[in-house]
C-alpha positions in Angstrom: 0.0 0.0 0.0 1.3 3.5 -1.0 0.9 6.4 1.7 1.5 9.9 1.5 2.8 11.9 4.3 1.4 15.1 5.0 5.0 15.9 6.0 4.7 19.3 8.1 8.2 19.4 9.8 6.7 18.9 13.4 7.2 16.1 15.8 4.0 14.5 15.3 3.8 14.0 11.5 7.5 12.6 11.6 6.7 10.2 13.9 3.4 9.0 11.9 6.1 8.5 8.4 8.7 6.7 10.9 6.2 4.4 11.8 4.7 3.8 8.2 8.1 2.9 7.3 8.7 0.9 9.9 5.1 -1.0 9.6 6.3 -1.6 5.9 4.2 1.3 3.9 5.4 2.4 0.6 5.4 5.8 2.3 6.5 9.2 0.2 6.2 12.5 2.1 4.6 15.6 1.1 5.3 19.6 2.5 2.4 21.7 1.8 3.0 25.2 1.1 -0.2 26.6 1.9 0.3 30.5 3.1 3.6 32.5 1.8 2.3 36.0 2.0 5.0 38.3 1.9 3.4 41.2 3.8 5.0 42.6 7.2 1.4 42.5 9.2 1.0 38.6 8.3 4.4 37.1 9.0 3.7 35.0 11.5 5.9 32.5 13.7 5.5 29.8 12.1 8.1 30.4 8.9 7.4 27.5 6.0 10.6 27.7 4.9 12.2 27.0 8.2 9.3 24.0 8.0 10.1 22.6 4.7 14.0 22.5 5.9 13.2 20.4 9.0 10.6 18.4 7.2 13.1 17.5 4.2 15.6 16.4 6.9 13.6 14.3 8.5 12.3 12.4 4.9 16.1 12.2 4.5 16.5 10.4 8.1 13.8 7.9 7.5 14.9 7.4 3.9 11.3 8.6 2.4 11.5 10.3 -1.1 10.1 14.1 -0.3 8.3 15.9 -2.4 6.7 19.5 -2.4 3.4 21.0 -3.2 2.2 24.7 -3.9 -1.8 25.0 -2.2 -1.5 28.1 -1.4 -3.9 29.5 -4.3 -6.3 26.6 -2.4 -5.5 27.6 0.8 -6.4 31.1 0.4 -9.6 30.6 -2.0 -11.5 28.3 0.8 -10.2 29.3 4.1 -8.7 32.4 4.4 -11.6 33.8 2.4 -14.0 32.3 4.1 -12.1 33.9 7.5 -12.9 37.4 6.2 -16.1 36.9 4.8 -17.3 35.2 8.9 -15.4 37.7 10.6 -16.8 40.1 8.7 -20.6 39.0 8.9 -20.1 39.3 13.2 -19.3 35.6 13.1 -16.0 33.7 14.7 -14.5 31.2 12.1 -12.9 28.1 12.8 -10.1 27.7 9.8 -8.4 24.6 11.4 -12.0 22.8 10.8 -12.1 24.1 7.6 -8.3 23.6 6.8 -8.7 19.7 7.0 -12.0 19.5 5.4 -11.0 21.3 2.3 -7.0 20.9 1.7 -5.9 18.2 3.6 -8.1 15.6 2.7 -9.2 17.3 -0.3 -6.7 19.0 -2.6 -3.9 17.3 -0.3 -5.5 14.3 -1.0 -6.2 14.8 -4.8 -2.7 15.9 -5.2 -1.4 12.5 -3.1 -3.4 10.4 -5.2 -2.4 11.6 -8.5 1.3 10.9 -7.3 -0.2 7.4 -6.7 -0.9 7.1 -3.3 -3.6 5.0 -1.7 -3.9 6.9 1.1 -2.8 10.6 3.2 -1.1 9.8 6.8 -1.3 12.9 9.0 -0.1 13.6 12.5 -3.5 14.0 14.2 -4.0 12.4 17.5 -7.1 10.2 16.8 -8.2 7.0 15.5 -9.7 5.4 12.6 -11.5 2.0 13.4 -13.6 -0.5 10.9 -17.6 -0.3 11.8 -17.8 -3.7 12.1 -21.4 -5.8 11.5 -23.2 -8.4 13.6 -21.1 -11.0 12.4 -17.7 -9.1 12.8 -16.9 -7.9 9.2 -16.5 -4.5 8.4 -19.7 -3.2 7.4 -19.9 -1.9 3.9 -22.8 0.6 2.7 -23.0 1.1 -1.5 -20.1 -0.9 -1.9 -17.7 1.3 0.4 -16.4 0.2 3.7 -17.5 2.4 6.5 -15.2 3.5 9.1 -15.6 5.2 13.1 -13.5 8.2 13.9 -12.7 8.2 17.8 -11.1 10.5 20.3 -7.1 10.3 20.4 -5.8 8.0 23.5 -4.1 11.1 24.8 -7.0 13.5 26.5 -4.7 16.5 26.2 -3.6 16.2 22.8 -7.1 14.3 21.2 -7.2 16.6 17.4 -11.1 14.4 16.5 -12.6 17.6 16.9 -10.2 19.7 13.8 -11.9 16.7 12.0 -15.6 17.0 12.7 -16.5 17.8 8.9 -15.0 15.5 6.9 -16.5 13.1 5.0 -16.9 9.0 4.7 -15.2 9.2 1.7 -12.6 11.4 3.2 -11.7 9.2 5.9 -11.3 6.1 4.2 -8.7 7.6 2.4 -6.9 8.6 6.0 -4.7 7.1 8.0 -3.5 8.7 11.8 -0.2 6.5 13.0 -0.1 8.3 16.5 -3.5 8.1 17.2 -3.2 5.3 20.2 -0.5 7.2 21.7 0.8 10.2 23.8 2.6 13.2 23.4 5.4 12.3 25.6 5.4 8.8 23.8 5.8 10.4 20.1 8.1 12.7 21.6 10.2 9.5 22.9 9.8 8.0 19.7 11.7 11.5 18.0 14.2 11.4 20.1 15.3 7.8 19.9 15.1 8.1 16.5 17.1 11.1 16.6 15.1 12.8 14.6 15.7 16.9 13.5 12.0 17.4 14.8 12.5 15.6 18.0 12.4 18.9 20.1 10.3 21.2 17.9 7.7 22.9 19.3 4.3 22.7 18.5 2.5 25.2 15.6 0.1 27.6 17.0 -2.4 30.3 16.0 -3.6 29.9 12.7 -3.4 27.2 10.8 -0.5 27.0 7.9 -0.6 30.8 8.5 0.9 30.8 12.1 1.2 32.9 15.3 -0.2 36.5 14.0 -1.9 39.5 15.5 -6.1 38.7 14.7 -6.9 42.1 14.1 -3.9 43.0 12.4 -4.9 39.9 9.7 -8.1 41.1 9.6 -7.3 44.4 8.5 -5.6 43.3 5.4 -9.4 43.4 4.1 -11.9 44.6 6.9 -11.7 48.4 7.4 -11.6 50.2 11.4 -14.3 51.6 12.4 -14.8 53.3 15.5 -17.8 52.4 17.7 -18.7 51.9 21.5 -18.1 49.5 23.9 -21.4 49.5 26.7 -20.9 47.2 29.9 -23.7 45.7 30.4 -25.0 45.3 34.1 -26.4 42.0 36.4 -29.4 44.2 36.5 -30.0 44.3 33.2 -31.2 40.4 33.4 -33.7 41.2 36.4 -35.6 42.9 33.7 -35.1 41.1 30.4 -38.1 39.2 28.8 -35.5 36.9 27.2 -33.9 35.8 30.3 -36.8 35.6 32.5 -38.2 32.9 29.7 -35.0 30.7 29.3 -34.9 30.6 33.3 -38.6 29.8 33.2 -38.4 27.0 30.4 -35.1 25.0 31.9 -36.8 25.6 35.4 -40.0 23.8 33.9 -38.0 21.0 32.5 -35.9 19.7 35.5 -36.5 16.3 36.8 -37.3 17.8 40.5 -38.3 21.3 41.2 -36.0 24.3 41.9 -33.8 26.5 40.8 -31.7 26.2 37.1 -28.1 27.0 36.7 -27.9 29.6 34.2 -24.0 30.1 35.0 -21.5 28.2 33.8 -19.6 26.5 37.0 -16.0 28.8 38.1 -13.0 27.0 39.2 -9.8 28.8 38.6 -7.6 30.1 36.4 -4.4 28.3 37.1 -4.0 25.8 34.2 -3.8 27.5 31.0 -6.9 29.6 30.9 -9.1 26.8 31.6 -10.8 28.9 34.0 -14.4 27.0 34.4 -15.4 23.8 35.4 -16.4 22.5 31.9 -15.9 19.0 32.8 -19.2 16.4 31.7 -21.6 17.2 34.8 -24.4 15.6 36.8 -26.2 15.8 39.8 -23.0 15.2 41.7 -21.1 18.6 39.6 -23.6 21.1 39.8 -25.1 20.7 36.3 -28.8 21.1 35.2 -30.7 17.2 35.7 -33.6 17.4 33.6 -36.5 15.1 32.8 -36.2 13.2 29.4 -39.2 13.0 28.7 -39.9 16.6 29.3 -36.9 17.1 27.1 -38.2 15.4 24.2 -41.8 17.1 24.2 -40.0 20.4 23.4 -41.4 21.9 20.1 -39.2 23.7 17.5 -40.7 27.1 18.7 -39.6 26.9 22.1 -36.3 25.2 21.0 -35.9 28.4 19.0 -36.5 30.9 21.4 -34.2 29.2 24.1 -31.5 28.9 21.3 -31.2 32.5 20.7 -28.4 34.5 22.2 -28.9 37.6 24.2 -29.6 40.5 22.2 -28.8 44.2 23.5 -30.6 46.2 21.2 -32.9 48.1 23.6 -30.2 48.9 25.7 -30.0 52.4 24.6 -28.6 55.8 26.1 -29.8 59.2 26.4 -28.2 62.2 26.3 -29.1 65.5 28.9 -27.3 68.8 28.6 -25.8 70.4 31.6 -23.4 73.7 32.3 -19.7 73.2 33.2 -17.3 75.5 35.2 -17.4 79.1 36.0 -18.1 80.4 32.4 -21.1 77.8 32.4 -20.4 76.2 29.2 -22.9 74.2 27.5 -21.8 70.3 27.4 -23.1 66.9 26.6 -23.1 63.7 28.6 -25.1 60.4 28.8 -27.9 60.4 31.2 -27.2 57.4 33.8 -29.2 54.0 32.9 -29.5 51.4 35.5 -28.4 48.8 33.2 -25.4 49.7 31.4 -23.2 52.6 30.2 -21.1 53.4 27.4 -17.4 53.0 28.8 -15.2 53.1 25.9 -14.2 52.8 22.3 -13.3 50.2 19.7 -11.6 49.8 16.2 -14.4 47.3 14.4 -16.9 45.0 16.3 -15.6 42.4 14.1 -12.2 42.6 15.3 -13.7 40.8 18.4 -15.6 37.8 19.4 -17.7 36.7 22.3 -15.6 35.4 25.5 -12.9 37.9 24.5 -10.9 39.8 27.3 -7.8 41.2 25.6 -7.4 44.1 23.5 -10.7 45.9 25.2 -8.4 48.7 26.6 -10.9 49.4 29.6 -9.8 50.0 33.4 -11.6 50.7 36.5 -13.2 47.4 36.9 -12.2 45.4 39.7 -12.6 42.3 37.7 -12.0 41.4 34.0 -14.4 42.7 31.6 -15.7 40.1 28.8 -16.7 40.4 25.5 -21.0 38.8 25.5 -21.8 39.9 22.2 -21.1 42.1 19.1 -23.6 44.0 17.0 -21.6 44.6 13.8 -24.6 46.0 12.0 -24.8 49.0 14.6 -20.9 48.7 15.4 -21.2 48.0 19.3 -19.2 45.7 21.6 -21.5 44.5 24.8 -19.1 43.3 27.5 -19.7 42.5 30.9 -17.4 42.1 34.4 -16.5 38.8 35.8 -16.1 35.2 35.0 -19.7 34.8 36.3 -21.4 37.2 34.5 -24.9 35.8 33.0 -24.1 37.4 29.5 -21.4 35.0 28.8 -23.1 31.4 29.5 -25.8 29.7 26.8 -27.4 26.3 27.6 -28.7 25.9 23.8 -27.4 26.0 20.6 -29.3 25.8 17.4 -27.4 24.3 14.1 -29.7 24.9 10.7 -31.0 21.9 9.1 -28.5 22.5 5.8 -25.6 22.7 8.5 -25.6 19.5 10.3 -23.1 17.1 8.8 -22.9 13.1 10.0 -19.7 11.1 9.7 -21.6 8.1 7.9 -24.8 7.0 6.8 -27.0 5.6 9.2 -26.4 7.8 12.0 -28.9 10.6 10.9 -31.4 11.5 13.5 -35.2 12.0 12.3 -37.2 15.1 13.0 -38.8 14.3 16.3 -35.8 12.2 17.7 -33.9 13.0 20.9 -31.1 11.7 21.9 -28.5 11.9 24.7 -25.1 12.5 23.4 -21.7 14.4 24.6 -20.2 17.2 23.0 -17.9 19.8 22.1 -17.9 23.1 21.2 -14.1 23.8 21.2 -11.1 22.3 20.8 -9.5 20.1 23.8 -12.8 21.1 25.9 -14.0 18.1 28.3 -17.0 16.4 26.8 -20.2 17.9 27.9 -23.4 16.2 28.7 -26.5 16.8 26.4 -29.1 16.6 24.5 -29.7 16.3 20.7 -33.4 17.4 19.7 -34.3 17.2 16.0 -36.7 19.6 14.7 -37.8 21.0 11.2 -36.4 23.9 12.3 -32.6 22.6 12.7 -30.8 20.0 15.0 -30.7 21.9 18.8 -28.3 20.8 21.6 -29.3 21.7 25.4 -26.2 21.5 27.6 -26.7 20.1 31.0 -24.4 22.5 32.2 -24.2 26.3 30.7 -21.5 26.9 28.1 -19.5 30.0 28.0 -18.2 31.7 25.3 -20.1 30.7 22.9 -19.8 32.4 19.1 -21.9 31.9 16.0 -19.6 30.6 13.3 -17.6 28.0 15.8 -18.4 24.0 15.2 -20.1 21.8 17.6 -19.0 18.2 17.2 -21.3 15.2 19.1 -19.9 11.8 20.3 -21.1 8.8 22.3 -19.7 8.0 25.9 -17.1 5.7 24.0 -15.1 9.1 22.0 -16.8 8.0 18.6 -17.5 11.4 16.5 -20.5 11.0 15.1 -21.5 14.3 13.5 -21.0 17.8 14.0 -22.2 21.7 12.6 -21.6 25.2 12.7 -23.6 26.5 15.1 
């Protein structure tokens, strides 16, 4: 069998071609050139020439031939477009989703295949497993065996998620060598091996682009423009319609009377940012415990509703004249409003995205202020203080029906259906308890526990209790 290496000239994908080779693969490895703007404001940390060095080193260690590929025109055609075009619309892309979906195992693949390879080997850390029938055969559907993708065995490092949009087709073409191992194991591997990527760190920010400056990559397209930024106060909620009737509908579905969280759980922020308890909940962590059966009598009109984000359109300020000093000049200032004020400025609402606490350029609060939504029609950032604040948390996401993609045939849910499920709405988040509903209206997830953070344009990937990804959508 004939495998091409997506040869990126990090640890991980130099480990997957050693242990092709040694396994007994025809292997060949392949550098993508994917982004090689030459533009000061988008040269990032990640250099792809310093990449294609190392990853040519390492094909000449293992005794691969090496090859190189030019996907940029790809690259920039159906992800970095489709960056501007979300960002631009108020939504928060995910281009590592999109990355793997569309040049990976698409024009990567194409490419491979044409060079006469069977199959693309990446360095992703999940697994690829037969769906195997009653009898024990792999199951085959139109004439094509079907395959199970599955979390990675390492819970730090499991990548299933950058995968949650590719097809059947797609992954039968794959192959992931490191899935079944660790990071400290691959990194052993390396070093035995001596390879020239043994110690390299791992890529960040954006993928095949690098570590860059958001807004400043932005700008390359989206203009500045000036707006406000208006904290919004707890006592905004005590008098919002909206709030008052999610409260009211999770209270009425709990399994025993009382009161439902609306907040996602705090624990700290001494591991990386990883500053709420996002863990899967029950009873036992503080999560929501509703009754199923309540659950699955919801109708699409009340799944809506409790879908929606909060929306801070009637939040609006009022402006009073008043004299100043001894020559009692005329000025203008905002009358006070009980539930918010205007307390600073902004470049472009969609420079930023919901969760977001840096780059706000705001003092005077005692804790950190929070991006909980953007208007970019009106050109308004709504932000709110603390980690606890009621803006940031959703329990409910809605994904249109056209949106919802499954990994294989047969897992499809029918309108009507509920199911219990886990899932993820970001990458190397604990699995969270839920709910799938299907409706005419679109496929809804309600989280047993609040979610915080949560942006429209981001991808929400379900999986059973065993780490099998079973479908996902942009949400």
């Amino acid at each position: 069998m004939k495998v091409c290496v997506g040869l990126s000239g990090g640890v991980d994908s130099s480990v997957a071609a050693l242990l092709l080779k040694r396994q007994g693969y025809d292997v060949f490895a392949m550098f993508m050139q994917n982004w090689h703007d030459a533009g000061p404001t988008l040269h990032g940390d990640c250099e792809w020439e310093e990449d294609r060095f190392v990853a040519e080193m390492v094909a000449r260690k293992i005794g691969i031939p090496f090859y190189f590929v030019d996907l940029s025109e790809q690259y920039r055609h159906k992800v970095v477009d489709y960056m501007f075009s979300e960002y631009e619309a108020g939504r928060t892309p995910n281009p590592d989703v999109l990355c793997n979906r569309e040049i990976k195992f698409d024009a990567f693949l194409e490419t491979a295949r044409k060079m006469g390879a069977d199959a693309v080997a990446t360095g992703h850390y999940c697994r690829r497993l037969p769906l195997l029938d009653s009898d024990g055969f792999q199951a085959v559907v139109d004439a094509r065996p079907q395959w199970r993708l599955l979390e990675g065995v390492d819970p730090n490092k499991d990548q299933s998620y950058f995968l949650c949009q590719i097809s059947q087709e797609q992954l039968s073409r794959a192959i992931f060598p490191i899935g079944g191992m660790t990071k400290a194991e691959v990194r052993r591997i390396a070093k035995e091996a001596d390879l020239p990527s043994a110690d390299k760190k791992d890529s960040q920010g954006i993928c095949f682009v690098g570590k860059v400056d958001l807004p400043t990559f932005l700008q390359q397209k989206l203009q500045p423009r000036e707006g406000d930024i208006v904290e919004v106060y707890d006592s905004y909620y005590g008098s919002s319609s909206h709030y008052r009737f999610v409260h009211d509908t999770l209270a009425s579905l709990l399994a025993v009377p009382g009161e439902p969280r609306m907040v996602t759980a705090y624990s700290s922020e001494d591991s990386g940012g990883a500053a709420f308890n996002n863990q899967s909940v029950g009873p036992a962590r503080g999560g929501n415990v509703f009754d199923s059966e309540k659950v699955g009598s919801l109708r699409g009109e009340t799944l809506l509703r409790l879908s929606e984000p909060f929306g801070y359109g009637d939040l609006v300020f009022e402006t009073e004249t008043y004299r100043s000093g001894k020559k009692h000049v005329r000025r203008t200032r905002y009358k006070d409003n009980p539930f918010g004020k205007i307390v600073g400025r902004h470049d472009g609402a969609q420079f930023f995205t919901v969760g977001q606490r840096k780059g706000l350029n705001v003092g005077g609060h005692r804790e950190s202020l929070f991006v909980i939504a953007t208007d970019v029609e009106r050109n308004v950032i709504y932000v709110g203080e603390g980690h606890s604040h009621k803006g940031l948390s959703r329990s409910c996401l809605r994904i249109r029906p056209e949106d919802v993609h499954w990994m294989r045939p047969g897992l499809e849910m029918v309108e009507g259906e509920t199911r219990r499920l886990k899932v993820r709405v970001r990458y190397r988040q604990p699995l969270q308890d839920a709910f799938l509903l299907s409706r005419k209206e679109g496929l809804f997830i309600l989280f047993d526990m609040p979610q915080r953070g949560l942006s429209h344009g981001q991808f929400a990937a379900w999986y059973t209790s065993e780490g099998e990804l079973l479908g996902s959508g942009v949400y």
